[in-house]
MDAnalysis code that builds the backbone (N, CA, C; Angstrom):
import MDAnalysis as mda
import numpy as np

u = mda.Universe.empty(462, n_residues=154, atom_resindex=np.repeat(np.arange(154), 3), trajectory=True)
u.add_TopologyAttr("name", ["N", "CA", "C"] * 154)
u.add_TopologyAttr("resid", np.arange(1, 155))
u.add_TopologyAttr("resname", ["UNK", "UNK", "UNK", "UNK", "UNK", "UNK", "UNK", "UNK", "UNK", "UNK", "UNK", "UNK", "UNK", "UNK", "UNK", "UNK", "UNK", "UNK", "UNK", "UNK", "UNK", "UNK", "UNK", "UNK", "UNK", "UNK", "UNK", "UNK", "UNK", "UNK", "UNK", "UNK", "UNK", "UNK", "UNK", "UNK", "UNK", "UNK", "UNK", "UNK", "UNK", "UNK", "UNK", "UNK", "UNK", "UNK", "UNK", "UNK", "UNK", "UNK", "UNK", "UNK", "UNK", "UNK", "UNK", "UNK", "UNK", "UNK", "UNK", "UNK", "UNK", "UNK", "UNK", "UNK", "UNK", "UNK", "UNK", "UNK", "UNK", "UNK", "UNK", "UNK", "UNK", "UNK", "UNK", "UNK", "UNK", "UNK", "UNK", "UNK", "UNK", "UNK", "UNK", "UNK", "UNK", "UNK", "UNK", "UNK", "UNK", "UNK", "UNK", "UNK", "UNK", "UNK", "UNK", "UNK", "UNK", "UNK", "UNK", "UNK", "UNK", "UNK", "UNK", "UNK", "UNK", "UNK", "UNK", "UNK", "UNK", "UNK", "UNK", "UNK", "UNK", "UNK", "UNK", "UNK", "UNK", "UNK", "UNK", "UNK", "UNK", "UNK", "UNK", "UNK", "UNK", "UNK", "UNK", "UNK", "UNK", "UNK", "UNK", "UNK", "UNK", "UNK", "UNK", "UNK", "UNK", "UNK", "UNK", "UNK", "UNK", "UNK", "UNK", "UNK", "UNK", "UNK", "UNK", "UNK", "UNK", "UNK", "UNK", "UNK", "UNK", "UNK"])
u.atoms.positions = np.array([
    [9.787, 0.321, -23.197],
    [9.091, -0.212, -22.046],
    [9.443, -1.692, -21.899],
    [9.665, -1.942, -20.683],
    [9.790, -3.165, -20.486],
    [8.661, -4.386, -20.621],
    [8.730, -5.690, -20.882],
    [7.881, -6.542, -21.078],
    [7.722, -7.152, -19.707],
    [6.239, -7.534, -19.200],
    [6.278, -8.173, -17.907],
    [5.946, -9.326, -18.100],
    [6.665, -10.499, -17.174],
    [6.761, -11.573, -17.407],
    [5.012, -12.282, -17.467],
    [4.904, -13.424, -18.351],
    [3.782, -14.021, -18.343],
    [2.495, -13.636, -17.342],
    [1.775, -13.049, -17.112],
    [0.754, -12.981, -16.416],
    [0.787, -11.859, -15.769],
    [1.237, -11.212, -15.682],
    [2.292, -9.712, -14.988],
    [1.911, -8.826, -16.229],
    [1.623, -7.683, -15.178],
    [1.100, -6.074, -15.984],
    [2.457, -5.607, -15.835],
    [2.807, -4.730, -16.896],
    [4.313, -3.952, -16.930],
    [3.635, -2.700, -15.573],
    [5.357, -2.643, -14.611],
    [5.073, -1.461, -13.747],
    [4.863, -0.281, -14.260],
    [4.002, 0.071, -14.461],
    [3.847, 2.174, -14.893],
    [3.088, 2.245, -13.947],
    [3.015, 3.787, -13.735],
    [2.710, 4.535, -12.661],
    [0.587, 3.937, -13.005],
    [0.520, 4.571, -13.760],
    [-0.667, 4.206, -14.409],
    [-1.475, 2.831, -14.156],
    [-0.451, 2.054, -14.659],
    [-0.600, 0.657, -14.652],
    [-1.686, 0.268, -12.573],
    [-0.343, 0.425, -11.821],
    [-0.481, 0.367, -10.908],
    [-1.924, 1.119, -9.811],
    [-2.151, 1.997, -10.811],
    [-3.834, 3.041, -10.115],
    [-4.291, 2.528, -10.536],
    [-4.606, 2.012, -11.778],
    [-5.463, 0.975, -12.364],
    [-5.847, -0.220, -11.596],
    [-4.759, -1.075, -11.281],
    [-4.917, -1.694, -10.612],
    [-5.391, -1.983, -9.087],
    [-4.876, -0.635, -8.696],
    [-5.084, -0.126, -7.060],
    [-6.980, 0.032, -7.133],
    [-7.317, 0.691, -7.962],
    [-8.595, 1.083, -8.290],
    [-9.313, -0.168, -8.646],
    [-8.678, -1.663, -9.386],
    [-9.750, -2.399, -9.896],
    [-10.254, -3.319, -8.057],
    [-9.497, -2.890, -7.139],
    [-10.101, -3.447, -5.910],
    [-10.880, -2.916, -4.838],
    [-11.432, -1.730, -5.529],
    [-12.367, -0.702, -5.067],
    [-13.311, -1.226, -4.685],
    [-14.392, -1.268, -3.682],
    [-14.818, -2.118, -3.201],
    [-14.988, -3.627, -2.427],
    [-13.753, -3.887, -2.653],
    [-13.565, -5.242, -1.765],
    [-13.530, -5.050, -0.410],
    [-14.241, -6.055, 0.456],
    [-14.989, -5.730, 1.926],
    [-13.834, -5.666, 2.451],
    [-13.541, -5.010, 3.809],
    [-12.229, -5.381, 4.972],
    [-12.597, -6.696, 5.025],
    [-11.021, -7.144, 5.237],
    [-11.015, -8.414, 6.295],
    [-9.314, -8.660, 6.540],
    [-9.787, -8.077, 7.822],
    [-8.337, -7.874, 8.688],
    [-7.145, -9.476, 8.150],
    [-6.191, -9.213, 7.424],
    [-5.168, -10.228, 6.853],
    [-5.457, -10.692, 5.784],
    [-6.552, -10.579, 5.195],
    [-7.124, -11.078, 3.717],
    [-6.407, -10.107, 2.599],
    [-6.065, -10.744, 1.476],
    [-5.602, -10.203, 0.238],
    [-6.209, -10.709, -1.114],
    [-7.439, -10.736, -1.102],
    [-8.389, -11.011, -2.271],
    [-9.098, -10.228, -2.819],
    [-8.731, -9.552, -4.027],
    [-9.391, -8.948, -4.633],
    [-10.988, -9.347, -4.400],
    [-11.794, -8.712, -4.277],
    [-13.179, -8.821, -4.185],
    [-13.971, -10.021, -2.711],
    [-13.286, -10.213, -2.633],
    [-13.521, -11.572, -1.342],
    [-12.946, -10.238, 0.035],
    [-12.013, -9.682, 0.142],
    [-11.681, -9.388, 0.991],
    [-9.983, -8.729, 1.432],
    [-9.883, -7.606, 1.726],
    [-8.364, -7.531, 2.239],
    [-8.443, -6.035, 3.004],
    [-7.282, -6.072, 3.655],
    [-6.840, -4.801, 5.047],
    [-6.433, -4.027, 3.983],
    [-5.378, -2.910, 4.774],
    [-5.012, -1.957, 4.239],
    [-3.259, -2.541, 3.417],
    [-2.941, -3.211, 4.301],
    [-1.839, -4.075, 4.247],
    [-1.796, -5.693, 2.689],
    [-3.140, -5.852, 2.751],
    [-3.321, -6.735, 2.110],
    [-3.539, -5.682, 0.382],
    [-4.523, -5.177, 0.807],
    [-4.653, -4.143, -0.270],
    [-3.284, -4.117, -1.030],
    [-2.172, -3.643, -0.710],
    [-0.694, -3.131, -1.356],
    [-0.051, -4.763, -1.467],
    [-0.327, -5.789, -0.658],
    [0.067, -7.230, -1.217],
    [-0.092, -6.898, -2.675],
    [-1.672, -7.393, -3.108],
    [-2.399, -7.918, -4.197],
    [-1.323, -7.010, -4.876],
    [-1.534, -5.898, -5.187],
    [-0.883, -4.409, -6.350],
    [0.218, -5.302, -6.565],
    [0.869, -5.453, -5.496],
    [2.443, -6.026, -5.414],
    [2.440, -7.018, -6.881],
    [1.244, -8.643, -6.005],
    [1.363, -9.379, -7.054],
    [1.558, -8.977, -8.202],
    [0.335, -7.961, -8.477],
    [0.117, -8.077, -9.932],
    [0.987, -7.343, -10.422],
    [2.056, -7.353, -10.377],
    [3.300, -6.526, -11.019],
    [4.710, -7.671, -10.812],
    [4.584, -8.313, -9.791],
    [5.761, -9.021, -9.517],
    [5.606, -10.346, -9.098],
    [4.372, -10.593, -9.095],
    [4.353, -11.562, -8.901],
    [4.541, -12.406, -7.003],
    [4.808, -13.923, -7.200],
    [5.126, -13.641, -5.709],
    [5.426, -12.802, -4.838],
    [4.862, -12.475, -3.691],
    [5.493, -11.916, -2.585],
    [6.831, -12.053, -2.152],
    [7.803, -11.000, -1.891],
    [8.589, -11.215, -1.307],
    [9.030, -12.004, -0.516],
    [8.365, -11.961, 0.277],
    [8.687, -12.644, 1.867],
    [7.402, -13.257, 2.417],
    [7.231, -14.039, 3.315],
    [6.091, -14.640, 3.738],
    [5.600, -13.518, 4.692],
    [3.878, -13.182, 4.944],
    [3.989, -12.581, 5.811],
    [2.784, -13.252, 7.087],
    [4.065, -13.343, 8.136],
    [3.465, -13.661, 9.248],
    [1.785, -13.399, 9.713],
    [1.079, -14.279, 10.362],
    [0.071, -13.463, 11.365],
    [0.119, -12.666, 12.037],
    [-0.381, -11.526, 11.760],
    [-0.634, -10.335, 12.947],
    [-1.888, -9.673, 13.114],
    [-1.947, -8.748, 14.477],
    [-3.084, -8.795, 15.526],
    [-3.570, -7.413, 14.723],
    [-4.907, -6.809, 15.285],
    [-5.103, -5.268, 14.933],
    [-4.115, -4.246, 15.416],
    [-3.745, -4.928, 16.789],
    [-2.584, -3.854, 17.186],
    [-1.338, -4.316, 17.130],
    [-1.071, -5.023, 15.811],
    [0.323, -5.203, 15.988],
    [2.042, -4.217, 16.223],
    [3.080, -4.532, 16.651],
    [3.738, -3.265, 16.791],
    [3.532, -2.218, 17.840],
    [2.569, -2.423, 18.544],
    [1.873, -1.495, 19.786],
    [2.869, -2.234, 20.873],
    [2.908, -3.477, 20.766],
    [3.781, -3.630, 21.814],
    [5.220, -4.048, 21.850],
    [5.515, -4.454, 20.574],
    [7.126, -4.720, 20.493],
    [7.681, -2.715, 19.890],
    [6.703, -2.522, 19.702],
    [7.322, -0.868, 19.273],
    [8.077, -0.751, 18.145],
    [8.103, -1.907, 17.309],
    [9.229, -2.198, 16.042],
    [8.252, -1.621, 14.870],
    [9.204, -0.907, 13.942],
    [8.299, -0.207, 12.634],
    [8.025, -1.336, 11.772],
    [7.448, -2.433, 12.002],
    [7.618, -4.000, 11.170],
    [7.660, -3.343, 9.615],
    [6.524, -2.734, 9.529],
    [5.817, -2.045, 8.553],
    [6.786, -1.487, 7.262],
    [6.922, -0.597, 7.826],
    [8.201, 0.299, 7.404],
    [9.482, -0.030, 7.126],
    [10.094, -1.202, 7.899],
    [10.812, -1.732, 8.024],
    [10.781, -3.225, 6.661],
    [9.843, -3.341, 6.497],
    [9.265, -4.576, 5.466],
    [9.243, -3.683, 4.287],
    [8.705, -2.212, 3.878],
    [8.585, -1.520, 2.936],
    [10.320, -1.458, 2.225],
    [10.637, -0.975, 2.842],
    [12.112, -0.749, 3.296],
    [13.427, -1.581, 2.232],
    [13.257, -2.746, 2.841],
    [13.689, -3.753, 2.153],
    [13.240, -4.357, 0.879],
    [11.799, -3.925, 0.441],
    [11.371, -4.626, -0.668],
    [11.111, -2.835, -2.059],
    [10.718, -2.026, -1.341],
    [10.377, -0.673, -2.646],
    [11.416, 0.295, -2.800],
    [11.491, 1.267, -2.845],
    [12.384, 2.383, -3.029],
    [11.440, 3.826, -1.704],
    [12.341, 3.812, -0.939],
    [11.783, 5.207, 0.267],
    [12.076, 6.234, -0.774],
    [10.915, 6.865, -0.668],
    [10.885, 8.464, -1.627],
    [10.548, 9.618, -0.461],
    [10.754, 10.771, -0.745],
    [10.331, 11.567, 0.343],
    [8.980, 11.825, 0.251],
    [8.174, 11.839, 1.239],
    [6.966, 11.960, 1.023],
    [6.407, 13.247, 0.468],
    [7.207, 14.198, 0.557],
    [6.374, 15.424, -0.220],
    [6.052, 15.482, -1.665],
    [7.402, 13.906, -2.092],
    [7.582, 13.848, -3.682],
    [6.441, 12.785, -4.070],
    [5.484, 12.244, -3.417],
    [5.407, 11.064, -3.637],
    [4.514, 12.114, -4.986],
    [4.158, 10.414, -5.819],
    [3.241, 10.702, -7.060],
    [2.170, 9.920, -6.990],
    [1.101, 9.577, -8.094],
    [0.344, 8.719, -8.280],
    [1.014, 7.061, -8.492],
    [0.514, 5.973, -8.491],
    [0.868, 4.827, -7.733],
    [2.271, 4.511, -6.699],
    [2.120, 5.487, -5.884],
    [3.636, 5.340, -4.908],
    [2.701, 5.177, -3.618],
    [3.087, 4.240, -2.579],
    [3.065, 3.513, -1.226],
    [3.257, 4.528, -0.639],
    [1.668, 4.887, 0.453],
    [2.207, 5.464, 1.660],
    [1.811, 4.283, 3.170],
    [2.909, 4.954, 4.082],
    [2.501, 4.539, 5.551],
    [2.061, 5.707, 6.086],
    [0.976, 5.191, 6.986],
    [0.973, 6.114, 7.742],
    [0.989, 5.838, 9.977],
    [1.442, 6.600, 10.125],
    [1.153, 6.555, 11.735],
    [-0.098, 7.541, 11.882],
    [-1.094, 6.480, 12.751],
    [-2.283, 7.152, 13.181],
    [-2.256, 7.938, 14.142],
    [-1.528, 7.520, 15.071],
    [-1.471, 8.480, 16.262],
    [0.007, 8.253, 16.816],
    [0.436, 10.159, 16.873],
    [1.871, 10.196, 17.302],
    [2.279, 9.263, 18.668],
    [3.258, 8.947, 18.152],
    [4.053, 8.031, 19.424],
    [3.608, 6.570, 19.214],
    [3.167, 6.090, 18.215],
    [2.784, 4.901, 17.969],
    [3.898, 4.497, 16.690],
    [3.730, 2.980, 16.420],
    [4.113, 2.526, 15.415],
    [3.795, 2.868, 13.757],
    [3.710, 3.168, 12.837],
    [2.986, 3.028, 11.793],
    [2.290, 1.493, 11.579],
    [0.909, 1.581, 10.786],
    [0.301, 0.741, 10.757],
    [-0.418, 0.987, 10.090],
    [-0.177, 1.893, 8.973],
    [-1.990, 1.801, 7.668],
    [-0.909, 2.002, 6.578],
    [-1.730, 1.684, 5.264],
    [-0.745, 1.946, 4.442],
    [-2.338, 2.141, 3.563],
    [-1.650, 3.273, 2.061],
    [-2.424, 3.279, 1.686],
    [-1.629, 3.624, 0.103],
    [-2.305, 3.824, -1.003],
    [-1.464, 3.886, -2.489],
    [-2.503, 5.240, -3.157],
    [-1.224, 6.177, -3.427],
    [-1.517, 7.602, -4.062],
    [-2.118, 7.289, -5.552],
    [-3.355, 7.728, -5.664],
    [-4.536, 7.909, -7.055],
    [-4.287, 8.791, -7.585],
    [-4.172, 10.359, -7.578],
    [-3.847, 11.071, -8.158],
    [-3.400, 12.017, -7.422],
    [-2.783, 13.131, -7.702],
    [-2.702, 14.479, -6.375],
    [-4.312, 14.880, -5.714],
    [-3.686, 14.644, -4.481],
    [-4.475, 14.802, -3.622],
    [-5.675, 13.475, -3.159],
    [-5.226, 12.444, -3.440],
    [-6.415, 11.346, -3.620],
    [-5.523, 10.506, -3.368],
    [-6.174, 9.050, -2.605],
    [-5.737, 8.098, -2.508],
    [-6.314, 6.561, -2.272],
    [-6.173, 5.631, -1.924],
    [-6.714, 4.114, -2.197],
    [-6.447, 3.565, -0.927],
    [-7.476, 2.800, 0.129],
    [-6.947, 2.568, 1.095],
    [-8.153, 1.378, 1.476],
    [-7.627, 0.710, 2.574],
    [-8.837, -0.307, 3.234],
    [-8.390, 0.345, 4.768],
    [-10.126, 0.118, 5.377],
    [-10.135, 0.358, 6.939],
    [-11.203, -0.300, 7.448],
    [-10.493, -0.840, 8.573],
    [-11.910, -1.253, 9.308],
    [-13.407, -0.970, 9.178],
    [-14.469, -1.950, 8.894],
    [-15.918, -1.432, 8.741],
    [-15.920, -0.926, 7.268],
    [-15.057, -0.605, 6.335],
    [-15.344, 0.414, 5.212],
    [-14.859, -0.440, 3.875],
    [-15.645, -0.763, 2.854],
    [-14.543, -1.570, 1.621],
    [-13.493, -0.313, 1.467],
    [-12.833, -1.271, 0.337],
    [-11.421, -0.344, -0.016],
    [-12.258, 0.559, -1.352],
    [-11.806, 2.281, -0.692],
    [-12.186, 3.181, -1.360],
    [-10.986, 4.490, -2.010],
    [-11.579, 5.308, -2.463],
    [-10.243, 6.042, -2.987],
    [-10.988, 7.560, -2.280],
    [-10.161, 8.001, -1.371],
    [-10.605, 9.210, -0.828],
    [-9.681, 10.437, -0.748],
    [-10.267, 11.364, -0.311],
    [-8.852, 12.599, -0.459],
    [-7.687, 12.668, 0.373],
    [-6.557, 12.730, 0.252],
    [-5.647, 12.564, 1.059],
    [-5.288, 13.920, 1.784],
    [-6.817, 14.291, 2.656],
    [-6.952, 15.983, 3.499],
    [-5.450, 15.642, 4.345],
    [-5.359, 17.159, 4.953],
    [-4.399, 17.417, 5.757],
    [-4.479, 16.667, 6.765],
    [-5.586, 15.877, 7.136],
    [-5.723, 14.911, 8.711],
    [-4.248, 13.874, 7.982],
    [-4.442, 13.617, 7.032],
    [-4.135, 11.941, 6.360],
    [-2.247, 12.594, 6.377],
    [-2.233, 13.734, 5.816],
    [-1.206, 14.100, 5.162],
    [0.073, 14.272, 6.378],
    [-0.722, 14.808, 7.677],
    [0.067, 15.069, 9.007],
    [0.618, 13.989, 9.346],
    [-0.233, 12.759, 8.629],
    [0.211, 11.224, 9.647],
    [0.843, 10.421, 8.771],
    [1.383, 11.057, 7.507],
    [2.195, 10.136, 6.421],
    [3.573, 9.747, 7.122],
    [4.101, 8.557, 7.505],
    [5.088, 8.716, 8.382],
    [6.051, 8.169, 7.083],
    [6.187, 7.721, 5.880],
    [7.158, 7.454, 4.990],
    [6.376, 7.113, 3.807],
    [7.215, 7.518, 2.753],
    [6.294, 7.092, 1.140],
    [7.349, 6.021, 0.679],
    [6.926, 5.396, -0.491],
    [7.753, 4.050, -1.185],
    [7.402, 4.624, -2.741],
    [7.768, 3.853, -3.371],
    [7.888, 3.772, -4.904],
    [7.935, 1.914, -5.254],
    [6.704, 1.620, -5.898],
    [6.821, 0.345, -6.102],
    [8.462, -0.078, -7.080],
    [9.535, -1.417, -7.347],
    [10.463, -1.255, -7.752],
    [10.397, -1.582, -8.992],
    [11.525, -1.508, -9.352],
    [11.696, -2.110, -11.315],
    [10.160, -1.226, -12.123],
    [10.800, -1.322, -13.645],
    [10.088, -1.170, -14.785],
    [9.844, 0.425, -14.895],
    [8.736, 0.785, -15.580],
    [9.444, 2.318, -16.170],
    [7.945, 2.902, -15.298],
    [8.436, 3.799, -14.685],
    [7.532, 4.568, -13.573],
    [7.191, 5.383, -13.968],
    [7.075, 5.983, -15.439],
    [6.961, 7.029, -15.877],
    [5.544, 7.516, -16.103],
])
């Protein structure tokens, strides 16, 4: 197993639900990424990020509730893309990144991180971040899965 640098949890699959799970309860707040203070669905998969790698990739801009509604660009997906590993979604496992599109013909715009089969970790409007079942509503609207990168996923 690999060693993670100073302050950094080594990536395992494990590692990462753990972590997804220690922000269970933190209130929405649309662009926030604070464990317990506050974060989206988007912010939610920041924090995980950190705590495995540390800085963020890339800076991420301000955006609206409906962002992508009107430039029509998969920002989302497109940002996943470049920074995790695209897995097929039927394969995904426990701590692997989903997107989802809420409603066909739209952009994707929720993202949420797989807990165990059939279960998952998510923030939404009005609701802290909870771990709920990933029913067939959720499963129809998975529009791409990820795999967080580096270290032993096993």
């Amino acid at each position: 197993m690999r060693c993670a640098p100073s302050g950094l949890q080594a990536t395992t699959r494990a590692a990462i639900v753990a972590e997804a799970r220690s922000w269970i309860g933190t209130p929405y707040r649309h662009q926030a990424s604070l464990k317990g203070a506050g974060c989206d669905c988007f912010g939610l998969v920041r924090g995980v990020w950190r705590a495995f790698h540390g800085a963020e990739p890339e800076e991420v801009p301000p955006y609206s509730r409906d962002w992508g509604s009107v430039s029509g660009k998969e920002t989302l997906i497109e940002t996943a893309r470049r920074h995790m590993i695209e897995i097929d979604p039927g394969a995904m496992l426990p701590g692997d990144v989903l997107v989802f599109r809420i409603r066909r013909g739209t952009v994707a715009k929720h993202t949420g991180i797989v807990s165990a089969p059939g279960r998952f970790i998510h923030a939404q409007e009005h609701v802290p971040v909870c771990e709920v079942a990933l029913s067939g509503w959720w499963r129809r609207h998975v529009a791409a899965a990820f795999a967080f990168p580096a270290g032993d996923l096993g």
